[in-house]
N, CA and C of each residue as an Amber inpcrd file, in Angstrom:
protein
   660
   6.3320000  -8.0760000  12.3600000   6.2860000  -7.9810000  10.8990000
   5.0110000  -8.6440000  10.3840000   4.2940000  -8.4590000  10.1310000
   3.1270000  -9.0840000   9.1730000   3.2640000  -9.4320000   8.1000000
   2.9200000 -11.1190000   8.0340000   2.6170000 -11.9630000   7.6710000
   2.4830000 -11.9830000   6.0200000   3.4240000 -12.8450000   4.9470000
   2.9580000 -12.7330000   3.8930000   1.5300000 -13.2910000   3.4760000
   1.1540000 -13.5880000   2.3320000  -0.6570000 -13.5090000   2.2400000
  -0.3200000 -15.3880000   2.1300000   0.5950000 -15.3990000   1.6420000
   0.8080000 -17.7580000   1.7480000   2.0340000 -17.8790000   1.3420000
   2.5170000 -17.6370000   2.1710000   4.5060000 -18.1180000   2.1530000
   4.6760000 -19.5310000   1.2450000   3.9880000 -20.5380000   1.6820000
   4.5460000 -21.5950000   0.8970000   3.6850000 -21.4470000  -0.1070000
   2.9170000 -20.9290000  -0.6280000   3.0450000 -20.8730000  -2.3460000
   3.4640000 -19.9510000  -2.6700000   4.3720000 -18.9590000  -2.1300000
   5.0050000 -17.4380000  -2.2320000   6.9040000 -18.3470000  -3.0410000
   6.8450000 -19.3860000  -2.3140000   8.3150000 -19.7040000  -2.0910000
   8.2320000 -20.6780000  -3.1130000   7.1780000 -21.3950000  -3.5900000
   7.1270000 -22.7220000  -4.8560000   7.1930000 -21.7990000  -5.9470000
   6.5550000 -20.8060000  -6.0850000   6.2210000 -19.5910000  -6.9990000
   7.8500000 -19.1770000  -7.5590000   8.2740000 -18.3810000  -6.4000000
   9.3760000 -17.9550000  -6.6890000  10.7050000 -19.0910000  -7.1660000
  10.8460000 -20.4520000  -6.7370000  11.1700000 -21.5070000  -7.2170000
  11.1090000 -21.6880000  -8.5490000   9.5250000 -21.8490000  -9.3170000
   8.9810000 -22.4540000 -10.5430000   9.6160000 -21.4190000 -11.4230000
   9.4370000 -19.8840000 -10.9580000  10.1580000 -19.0800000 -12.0600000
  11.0480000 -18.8470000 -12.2730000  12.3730000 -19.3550000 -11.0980000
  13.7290000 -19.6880000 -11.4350000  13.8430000 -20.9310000 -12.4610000
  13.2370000 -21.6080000 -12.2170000  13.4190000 -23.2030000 -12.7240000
  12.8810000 -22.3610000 -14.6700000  11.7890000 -21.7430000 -14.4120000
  11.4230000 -21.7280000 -15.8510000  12.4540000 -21.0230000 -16.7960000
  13.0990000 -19.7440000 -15.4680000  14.4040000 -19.2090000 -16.2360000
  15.2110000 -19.8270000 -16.9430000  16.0060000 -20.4490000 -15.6790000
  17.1440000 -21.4200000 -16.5110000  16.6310000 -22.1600000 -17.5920000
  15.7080000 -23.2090000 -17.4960000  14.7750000 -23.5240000 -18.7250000
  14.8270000 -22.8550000 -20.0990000  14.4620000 -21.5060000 -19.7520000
  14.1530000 -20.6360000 -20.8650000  15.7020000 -20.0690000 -21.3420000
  16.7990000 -20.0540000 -20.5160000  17.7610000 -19.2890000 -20.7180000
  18.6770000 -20.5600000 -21.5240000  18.7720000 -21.6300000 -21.1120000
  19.3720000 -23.1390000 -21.9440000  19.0590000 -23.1450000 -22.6910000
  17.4850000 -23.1130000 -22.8400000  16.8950000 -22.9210000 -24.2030000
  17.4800000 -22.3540000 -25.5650000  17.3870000 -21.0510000 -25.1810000
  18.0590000 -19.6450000 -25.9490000  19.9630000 -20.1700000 -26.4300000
  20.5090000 -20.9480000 -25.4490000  21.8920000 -21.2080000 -25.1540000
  22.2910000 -22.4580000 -26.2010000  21.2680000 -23.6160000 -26.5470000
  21.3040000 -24.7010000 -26.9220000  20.4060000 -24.4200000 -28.4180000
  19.7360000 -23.1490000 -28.5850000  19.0420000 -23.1650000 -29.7060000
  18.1450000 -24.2050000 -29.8140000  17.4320000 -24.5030000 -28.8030000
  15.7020000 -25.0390000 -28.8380000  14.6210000 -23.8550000 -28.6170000
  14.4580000 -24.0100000 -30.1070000  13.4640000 -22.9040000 -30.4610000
  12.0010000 -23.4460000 -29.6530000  11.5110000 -24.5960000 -29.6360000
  10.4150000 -25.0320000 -29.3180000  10.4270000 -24.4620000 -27.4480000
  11.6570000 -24.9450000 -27.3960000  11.4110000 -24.7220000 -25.2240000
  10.9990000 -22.9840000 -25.0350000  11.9200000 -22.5180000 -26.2340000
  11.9140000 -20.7140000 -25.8500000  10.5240000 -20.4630000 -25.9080000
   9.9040000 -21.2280000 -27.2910000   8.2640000 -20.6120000 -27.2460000
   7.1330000 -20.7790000 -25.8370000   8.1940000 -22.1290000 -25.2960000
   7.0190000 -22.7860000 -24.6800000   7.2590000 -22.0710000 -22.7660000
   8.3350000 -21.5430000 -22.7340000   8.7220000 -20.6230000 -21.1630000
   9.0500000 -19.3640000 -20.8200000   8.5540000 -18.8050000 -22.2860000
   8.9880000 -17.2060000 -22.4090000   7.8690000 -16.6520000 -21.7940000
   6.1730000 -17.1940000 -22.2560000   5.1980000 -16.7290000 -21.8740000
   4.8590000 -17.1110000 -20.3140000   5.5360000 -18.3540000 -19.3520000
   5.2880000 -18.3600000 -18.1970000   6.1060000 -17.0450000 -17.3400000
   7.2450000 -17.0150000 -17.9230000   8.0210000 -16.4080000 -17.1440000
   7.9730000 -15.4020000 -16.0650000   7.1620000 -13.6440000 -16.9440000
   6.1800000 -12.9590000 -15.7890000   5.0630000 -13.2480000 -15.2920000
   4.4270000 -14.0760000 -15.4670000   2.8830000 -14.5470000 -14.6280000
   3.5280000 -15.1910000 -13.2080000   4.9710000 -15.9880000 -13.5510000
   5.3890000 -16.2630000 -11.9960000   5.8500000 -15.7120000 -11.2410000
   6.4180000 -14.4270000 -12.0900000   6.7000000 -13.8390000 -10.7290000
   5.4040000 -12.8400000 -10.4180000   4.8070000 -12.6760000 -11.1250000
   3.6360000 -12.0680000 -10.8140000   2.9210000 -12.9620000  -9.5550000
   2.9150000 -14.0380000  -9.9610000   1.9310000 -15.0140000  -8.6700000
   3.4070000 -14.7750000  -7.4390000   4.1480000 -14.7710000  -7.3790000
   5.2440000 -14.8110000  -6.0450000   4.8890000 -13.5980000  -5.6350000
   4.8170000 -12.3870000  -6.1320000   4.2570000 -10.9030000  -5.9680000
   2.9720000 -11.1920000  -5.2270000   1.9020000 -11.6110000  -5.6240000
   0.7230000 -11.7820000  -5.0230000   0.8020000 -12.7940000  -4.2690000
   1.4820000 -13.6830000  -4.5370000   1.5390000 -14.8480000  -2.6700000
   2.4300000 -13.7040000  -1.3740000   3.3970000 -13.6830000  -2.2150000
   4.1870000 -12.8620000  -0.6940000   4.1040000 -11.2410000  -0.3320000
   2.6750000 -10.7390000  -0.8470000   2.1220000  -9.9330000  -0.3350000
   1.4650000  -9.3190000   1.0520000   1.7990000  -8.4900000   1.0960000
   1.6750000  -7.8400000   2.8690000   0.6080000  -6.3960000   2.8600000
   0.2330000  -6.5040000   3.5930000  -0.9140000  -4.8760000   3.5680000
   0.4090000  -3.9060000   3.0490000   0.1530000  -3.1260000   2.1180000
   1.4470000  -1.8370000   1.9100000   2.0300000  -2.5680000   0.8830000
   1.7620000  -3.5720000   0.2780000   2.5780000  -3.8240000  -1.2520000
   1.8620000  -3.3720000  -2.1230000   2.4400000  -2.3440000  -2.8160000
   1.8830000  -2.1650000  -4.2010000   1.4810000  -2.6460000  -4.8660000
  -0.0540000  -1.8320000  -5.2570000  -1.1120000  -2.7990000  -6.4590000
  -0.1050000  -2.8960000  -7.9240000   0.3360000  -2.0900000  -8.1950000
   0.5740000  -1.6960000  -9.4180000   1.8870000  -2.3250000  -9.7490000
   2.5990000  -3.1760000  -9.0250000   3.7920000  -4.1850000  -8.7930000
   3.4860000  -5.3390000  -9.8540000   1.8260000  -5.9010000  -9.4190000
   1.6890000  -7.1600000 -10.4920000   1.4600000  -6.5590000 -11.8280000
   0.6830000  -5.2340000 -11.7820000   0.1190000  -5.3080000 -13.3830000
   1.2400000  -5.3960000 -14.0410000   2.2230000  -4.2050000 -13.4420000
   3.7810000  -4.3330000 -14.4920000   4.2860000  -4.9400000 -14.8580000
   4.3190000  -6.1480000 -13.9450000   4.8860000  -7.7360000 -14.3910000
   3.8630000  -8.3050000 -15.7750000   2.5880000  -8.0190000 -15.5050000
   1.8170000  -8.7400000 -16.4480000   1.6090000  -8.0970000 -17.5670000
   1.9820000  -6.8910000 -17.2570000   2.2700000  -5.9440000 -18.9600000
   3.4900000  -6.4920000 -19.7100000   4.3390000  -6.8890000 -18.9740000
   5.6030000  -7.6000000 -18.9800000   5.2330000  -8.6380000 -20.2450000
   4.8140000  -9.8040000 -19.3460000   4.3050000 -10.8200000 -19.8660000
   3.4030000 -10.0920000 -21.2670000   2.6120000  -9.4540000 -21.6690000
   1.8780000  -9.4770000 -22.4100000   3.0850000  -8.9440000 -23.5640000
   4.0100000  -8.0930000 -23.0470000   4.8370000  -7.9330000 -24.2150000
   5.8790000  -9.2930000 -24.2850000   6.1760000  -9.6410000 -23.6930000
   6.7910000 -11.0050000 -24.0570000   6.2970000 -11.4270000 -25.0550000
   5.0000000 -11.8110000 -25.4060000   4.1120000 -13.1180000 -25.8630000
   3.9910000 -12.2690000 -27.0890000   3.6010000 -10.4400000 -27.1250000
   3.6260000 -10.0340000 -28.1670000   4.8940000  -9.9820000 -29.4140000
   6.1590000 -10.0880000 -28.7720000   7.3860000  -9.5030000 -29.4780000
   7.5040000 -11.2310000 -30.0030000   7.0990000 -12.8370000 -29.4110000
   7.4000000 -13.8460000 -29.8440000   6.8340000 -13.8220000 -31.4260000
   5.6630000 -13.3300000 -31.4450000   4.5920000 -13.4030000 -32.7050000
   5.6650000 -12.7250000 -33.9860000   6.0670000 -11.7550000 -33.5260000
   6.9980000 -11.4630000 -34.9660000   6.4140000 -10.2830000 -36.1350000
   6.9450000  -9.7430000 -36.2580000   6.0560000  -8.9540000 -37.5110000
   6.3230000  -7.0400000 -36.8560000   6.1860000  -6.0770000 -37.8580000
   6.2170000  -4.7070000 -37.0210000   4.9020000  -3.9950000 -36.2990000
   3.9600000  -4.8700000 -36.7120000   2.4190000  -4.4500000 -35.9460000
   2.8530000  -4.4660000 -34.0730000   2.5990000  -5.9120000 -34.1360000
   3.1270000  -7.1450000 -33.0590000   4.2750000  -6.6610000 -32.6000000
   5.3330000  -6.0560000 -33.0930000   6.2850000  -5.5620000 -32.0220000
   5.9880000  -3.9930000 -30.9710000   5.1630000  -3.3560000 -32.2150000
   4.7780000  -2.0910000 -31.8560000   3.9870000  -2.1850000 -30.3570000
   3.0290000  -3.2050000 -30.8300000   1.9540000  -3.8190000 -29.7680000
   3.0190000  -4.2950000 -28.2550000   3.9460000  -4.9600000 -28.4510000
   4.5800000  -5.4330000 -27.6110000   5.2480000  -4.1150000 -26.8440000
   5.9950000  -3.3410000 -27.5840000   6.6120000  -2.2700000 -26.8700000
   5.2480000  -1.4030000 -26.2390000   4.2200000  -1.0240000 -26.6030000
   2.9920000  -0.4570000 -25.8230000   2.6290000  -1.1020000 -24.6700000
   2.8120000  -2.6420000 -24.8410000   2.9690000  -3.4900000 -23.2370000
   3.4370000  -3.4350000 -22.3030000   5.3520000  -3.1120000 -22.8640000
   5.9480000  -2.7820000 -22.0240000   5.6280000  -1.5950000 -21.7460000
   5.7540000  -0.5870000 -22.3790000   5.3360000   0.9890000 -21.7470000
   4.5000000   0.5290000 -20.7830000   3.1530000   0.6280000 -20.8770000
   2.1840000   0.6290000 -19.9140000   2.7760000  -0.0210000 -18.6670000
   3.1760000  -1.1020000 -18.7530000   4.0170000  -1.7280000 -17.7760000
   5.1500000  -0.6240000 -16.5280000   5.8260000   0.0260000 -18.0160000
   6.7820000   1.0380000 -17.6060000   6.1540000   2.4650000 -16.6370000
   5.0480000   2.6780000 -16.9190000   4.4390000   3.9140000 -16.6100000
   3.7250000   3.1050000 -14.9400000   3.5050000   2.0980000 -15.0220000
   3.1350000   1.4380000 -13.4490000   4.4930000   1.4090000 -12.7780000
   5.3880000   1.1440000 -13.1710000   7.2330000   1.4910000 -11.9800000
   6.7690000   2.3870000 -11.7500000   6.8930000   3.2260000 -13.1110000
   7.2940000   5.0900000 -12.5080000   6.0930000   5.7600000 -11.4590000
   5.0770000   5.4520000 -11.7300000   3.8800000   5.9260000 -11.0430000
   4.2490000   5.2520000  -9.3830000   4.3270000   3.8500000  -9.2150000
   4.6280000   3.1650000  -7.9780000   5.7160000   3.5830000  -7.5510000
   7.1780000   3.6580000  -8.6170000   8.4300000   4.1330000  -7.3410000
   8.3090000   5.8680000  -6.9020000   7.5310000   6.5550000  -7.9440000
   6.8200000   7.9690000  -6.9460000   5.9380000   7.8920000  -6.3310000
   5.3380000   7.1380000  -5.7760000   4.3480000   6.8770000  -4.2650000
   5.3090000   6.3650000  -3.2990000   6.4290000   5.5080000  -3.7960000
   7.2260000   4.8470000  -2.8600000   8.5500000   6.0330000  -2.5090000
   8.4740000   7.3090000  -2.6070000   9.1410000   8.2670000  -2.2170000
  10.3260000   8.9350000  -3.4430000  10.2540000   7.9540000  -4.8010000
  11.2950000   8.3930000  -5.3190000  11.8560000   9.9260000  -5.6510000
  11.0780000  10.7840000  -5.2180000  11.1350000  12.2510000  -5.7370000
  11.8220000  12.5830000  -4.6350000  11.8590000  11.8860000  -3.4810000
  11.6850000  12.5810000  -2.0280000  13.5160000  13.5280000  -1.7970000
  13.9750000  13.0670000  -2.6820000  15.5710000  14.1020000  -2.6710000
  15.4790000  14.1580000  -3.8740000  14.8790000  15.4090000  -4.3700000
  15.0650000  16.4350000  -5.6610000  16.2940000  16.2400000  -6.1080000
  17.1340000  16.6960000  -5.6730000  18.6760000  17.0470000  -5.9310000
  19.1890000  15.9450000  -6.0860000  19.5170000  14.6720000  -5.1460000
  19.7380000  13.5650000  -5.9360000  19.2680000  12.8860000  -7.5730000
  17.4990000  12.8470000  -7.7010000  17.0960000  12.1430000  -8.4590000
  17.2730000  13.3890000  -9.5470000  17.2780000  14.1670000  -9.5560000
  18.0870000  15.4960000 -10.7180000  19.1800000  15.0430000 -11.0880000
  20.2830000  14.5230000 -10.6150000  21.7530000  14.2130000 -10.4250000
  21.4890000  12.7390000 -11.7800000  20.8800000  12.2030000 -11.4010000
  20.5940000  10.5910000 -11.3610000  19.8580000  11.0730000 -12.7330000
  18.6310000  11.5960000 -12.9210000  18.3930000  11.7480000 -14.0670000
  19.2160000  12.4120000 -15.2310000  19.8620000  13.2500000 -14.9090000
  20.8660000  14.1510000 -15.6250000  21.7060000  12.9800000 -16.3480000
  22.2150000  12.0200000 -15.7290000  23.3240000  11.0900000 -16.1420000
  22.7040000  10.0720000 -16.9520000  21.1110000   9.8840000 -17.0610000
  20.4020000   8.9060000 -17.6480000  19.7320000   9.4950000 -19.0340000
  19.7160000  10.8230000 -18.7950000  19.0700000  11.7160000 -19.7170000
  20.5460000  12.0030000 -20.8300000  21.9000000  11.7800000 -20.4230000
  22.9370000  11.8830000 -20.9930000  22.8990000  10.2580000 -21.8650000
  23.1110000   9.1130000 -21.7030000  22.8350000   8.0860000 -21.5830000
  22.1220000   7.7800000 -23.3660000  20.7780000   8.3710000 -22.6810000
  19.1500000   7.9110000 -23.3860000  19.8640000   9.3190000 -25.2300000
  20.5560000  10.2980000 -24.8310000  20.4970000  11.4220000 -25.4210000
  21.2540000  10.6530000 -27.0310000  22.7260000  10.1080000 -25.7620000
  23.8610000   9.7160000 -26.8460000  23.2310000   8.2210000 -28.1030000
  22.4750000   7.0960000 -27.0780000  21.8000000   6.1640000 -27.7830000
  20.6520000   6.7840000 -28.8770000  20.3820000   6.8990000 -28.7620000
  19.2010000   7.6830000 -29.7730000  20.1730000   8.4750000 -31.1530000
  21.2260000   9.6920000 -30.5490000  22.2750000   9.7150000 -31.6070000
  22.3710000   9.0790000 -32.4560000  23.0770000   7.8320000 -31.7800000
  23.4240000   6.9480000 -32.8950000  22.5910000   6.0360000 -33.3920000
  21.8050000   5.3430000 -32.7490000  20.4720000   4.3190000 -33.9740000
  19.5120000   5.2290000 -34.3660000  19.3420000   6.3240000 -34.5140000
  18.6730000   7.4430000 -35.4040000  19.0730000   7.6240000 -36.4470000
  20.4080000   7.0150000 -37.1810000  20.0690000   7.1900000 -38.8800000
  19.6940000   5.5020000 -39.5340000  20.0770000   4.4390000 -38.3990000
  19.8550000   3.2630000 -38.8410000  18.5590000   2.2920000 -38.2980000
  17.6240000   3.2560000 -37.5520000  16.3200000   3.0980000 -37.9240000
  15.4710000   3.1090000 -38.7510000  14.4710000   2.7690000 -38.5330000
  13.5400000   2.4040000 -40.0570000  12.6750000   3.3320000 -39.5790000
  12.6530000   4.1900000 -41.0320000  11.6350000   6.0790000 -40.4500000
  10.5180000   5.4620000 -39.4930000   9.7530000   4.7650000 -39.6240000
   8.3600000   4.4350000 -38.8820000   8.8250000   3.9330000 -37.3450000
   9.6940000   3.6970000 -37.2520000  10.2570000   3.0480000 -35.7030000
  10.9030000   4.0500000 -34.7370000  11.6900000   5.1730000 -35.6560000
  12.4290000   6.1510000 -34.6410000  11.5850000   7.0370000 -33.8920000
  10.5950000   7.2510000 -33.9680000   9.8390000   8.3930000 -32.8370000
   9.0620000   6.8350000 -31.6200000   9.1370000   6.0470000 -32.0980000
   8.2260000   4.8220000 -30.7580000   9.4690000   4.3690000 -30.2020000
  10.8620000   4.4010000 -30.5320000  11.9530000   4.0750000 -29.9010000
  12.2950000   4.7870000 -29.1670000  12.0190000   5.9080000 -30.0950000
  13.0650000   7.4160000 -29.0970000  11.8920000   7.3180000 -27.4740000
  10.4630000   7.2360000 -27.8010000   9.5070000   7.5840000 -26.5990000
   9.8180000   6.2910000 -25.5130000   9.9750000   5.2140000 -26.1990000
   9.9930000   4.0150000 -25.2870000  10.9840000   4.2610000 -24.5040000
  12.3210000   4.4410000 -25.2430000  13.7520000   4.2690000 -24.2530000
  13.7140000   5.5570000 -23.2850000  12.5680000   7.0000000 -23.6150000
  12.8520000   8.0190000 -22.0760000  12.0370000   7.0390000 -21.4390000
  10.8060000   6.4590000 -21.8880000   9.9330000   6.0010000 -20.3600000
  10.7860000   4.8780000 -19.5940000  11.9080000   4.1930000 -20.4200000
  12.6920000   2.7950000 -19.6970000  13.5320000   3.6810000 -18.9140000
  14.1320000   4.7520000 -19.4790000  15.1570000   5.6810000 -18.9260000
  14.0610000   6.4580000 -17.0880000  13.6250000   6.4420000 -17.3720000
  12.2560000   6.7760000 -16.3420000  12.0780000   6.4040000 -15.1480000
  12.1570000   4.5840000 -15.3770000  11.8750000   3.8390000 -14.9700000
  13.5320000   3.3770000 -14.1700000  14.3350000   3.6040000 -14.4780000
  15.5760000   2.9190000 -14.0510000  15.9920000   4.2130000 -13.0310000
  15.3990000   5.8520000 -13.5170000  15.9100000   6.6960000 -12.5390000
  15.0420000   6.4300000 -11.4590000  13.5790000   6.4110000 -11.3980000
  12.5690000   6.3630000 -10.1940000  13.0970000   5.2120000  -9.2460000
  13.4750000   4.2130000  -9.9440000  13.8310000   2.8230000  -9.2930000
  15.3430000   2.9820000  -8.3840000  16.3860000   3.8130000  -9.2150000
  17.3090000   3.7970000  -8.2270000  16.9550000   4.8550000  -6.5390000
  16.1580000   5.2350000  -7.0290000  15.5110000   6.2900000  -5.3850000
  14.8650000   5.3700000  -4.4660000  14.5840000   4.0520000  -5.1600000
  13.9590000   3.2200000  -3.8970000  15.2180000   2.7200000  -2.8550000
  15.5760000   1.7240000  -3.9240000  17.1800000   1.2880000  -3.0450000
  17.9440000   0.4350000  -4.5480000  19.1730000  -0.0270000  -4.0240000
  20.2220000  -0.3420000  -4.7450000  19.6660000  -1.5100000  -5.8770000
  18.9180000  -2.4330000  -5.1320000  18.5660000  -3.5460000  -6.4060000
  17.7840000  -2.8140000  -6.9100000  16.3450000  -1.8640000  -6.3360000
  15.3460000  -1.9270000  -7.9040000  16.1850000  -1.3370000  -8.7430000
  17.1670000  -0.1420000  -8.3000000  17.9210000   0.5580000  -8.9720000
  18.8380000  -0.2900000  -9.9550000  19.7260000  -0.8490000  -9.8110000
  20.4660000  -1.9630000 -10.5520000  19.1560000  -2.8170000 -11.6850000
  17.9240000  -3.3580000 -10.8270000  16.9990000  -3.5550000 -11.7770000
  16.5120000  -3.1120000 -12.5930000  16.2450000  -1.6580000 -12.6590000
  16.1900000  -0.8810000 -13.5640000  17.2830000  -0.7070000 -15.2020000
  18.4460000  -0.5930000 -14.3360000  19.4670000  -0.2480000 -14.9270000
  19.5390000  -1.5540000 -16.2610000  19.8280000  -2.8190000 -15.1770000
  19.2230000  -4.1340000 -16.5360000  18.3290000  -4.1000000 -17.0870000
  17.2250000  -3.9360000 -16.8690000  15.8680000  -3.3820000 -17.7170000
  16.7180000  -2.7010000 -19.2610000  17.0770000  -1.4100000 -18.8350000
  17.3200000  -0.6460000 -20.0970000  18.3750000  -1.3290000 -20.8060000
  19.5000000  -1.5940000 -20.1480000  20.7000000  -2.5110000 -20.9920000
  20.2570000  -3.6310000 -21.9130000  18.8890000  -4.1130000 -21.4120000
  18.7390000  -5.4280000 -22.6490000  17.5560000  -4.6010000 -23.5340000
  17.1800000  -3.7400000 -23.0430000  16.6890000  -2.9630000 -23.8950000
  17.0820000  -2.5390000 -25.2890000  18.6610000  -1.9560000 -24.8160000
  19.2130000  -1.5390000 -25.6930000  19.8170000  -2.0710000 -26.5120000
  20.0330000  -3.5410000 -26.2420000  20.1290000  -4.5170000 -27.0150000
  19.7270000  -4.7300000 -28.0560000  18.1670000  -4.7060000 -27.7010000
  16.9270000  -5.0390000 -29.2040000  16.9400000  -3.9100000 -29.8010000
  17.2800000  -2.6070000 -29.2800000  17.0800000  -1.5790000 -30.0070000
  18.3700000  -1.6330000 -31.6260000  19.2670000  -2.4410000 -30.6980000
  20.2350000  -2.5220000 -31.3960000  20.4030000  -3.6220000 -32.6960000
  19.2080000  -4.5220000 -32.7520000  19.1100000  -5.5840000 -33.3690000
  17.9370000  -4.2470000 -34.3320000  17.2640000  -3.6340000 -34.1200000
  16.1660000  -2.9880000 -34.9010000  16.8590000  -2.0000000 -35.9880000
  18.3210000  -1.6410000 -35.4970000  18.9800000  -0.5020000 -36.1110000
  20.1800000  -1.4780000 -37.0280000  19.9710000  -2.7590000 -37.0450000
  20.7240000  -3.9120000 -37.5430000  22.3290000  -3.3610000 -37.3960000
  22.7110000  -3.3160000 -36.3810000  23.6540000  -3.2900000 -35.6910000
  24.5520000  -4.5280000 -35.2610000  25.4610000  -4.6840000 -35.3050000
  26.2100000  -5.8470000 -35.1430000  26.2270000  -6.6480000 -33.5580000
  25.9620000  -7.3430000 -33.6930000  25.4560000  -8.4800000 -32.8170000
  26.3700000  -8.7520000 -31.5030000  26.3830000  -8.7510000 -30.3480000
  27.7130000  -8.8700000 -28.9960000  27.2160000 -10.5120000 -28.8600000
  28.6330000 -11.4250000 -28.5130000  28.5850000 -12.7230000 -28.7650000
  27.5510000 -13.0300000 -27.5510000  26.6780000 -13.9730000 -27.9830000
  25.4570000 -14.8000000 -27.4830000  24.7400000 -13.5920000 -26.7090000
  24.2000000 -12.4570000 -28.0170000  23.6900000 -11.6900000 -27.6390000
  22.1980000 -11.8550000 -27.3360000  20.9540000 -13.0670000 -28.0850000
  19.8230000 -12.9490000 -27.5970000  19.7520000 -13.5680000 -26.1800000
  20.9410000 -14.8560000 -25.9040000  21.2390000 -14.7960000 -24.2730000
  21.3410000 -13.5390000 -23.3100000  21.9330000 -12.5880000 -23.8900000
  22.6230000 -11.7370000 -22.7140000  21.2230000 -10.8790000 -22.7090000
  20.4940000 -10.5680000 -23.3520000  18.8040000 -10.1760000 -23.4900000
  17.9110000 -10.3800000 -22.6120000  17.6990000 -11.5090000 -22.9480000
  16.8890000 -12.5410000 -21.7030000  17.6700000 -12.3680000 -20.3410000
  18.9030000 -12.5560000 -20.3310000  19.4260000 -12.9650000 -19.1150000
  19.3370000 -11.2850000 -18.1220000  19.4280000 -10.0980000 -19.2710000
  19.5310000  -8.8740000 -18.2990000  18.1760000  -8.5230000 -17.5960000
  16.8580000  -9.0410000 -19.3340000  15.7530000  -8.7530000 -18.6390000
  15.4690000  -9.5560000 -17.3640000  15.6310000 -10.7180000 -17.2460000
  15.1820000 -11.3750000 -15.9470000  15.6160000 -11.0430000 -14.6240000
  16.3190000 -10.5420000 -15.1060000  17.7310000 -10.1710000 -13.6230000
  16.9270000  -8.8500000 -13.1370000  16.8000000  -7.9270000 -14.3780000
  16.3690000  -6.4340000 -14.1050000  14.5800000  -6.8460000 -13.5590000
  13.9360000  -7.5760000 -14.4870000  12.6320000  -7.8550000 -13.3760000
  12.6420000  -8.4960000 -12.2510000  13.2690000  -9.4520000 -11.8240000
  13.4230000  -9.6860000 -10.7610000  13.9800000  -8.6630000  -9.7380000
  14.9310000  -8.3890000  -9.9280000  15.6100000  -7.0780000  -8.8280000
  14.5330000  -6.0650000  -8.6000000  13.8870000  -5.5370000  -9.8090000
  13.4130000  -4.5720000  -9.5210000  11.7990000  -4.8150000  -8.9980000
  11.2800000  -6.2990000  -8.5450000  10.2000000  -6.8420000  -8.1010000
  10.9960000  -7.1900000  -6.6720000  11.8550000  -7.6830000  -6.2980000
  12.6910000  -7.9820000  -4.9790000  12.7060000  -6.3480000  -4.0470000
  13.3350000  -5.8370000  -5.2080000  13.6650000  -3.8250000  -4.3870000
  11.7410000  -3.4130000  -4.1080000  10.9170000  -3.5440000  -4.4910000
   9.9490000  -3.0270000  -4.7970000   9.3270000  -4.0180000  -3.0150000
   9.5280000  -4.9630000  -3.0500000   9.2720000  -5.8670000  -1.6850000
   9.6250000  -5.3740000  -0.6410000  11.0000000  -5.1810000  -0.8640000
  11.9480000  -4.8610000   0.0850000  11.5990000  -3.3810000   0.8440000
  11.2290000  -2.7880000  -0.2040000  11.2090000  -1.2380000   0.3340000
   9.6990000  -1.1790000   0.9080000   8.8420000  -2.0190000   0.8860000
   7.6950000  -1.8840000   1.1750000   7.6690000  -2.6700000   2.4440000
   9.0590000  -3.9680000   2.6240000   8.9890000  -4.8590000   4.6860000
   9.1990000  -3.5050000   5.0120000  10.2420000  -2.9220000   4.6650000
  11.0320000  -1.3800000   5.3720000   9.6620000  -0.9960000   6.1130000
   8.8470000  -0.4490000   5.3090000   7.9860000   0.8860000   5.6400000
   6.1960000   0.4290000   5.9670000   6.7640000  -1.1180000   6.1390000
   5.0070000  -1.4550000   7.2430000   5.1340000  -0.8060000   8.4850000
């Protein structure tokens, strides 16, 4: 098996951004607004650096940018305002369009008939959500929502063709997605809902940075 590029700063890495999680997730839990500002913006740069420490010939380039598009929408959606969110969701896209591009190099097309199956049920999904926060959107937001949630929807089908976590990672991806979508359409709130936000996105980037590893020891 060949060698990650520096295991022990691969493994402090992956450490610091658990530690910043919980951090950031108490935060959110205890209502310290100051900690949220101050560990929201580390959050993808670490796993971005664990990505680039425990790198192997055959890991995908396009693994870190996504994370760091990540991060750039993080830092954008903290700022506040509808410019700044717009900006933030274009982060994530771009972000989003590096999965989809990487889990189709990493074979996701490679059973038509499955990922047809798989999209069909996500394309059902993406069809019914849109339904309903389409009259309680704000006119200027419903065509950048409707585009964002197919490319997240995109992103969660390409990902389940790798294997079970990016797939599941994916899947959290869109669920806290749909969350904020749901705070934009001022929709009624699920208890310690900006927790359950944070907590799906981290889960869904992580899994789907773990599956993205994983499928790449497979196929050195």
């Amino acid at each position: 098996m060949t060698p990650a590029r520096d295991p022990r700063t691969a493994r402090a890495l992956l450490f610091a951004f658990a530690a910043v999680s919980v951090a950031h997730l108490l935060a959110i839990a205890v209502h310290l607004t100051p900690l949220q500002y101050a560990t929201k913006p580390l959050l993808m740069p670490l796993l971005a650096g664990w990505v680039w420490a425990a790198a192997k010939p055959g890991t995908p380039r396009l693994l870190v940018p996504a994370l760091l598009f990540g991060a750039g929408g993080d830092i954008l959606l903290e700022i506040g305002g509808t410019v700044a969110f717009l900006a933030g969701m274009g982060s994530f896209a771009a972000g989003h369009v590096c999965y989809v591009t990487m889990f189709v190099k990493l074979g996701a097309l490679a059973d038509r008939r499955r990922a047809l199956v798989v999209a069909g049920c996500y394309a059902v999904v993406w069809a019914v959500l849109i339904v309903l926060l389409w009259p309680d959107l704000d006119a200027g937001m419903r065509v950048p929502v409707a585009c964002y949630s197919l490319l997240l929807a995109a992103t969660a089908v390409t990902a389940s063709q790798v294997n079970v976590r990016a797939g599941l990672g994916g899947a959290l991806f869109l669920f806290s997605d749909t969350l904020i979508a749901t705070d934009l359409a001022g929709w009624r709130h699920l208890p310690a809902h900006g927790f359950l936000i944070m907590l799906t996105y981290l889960v869904g980037q992580y899994l789907l940075t773990l599956g993205t590893l994983e499928r790449t020891t497979r196929t050195d």
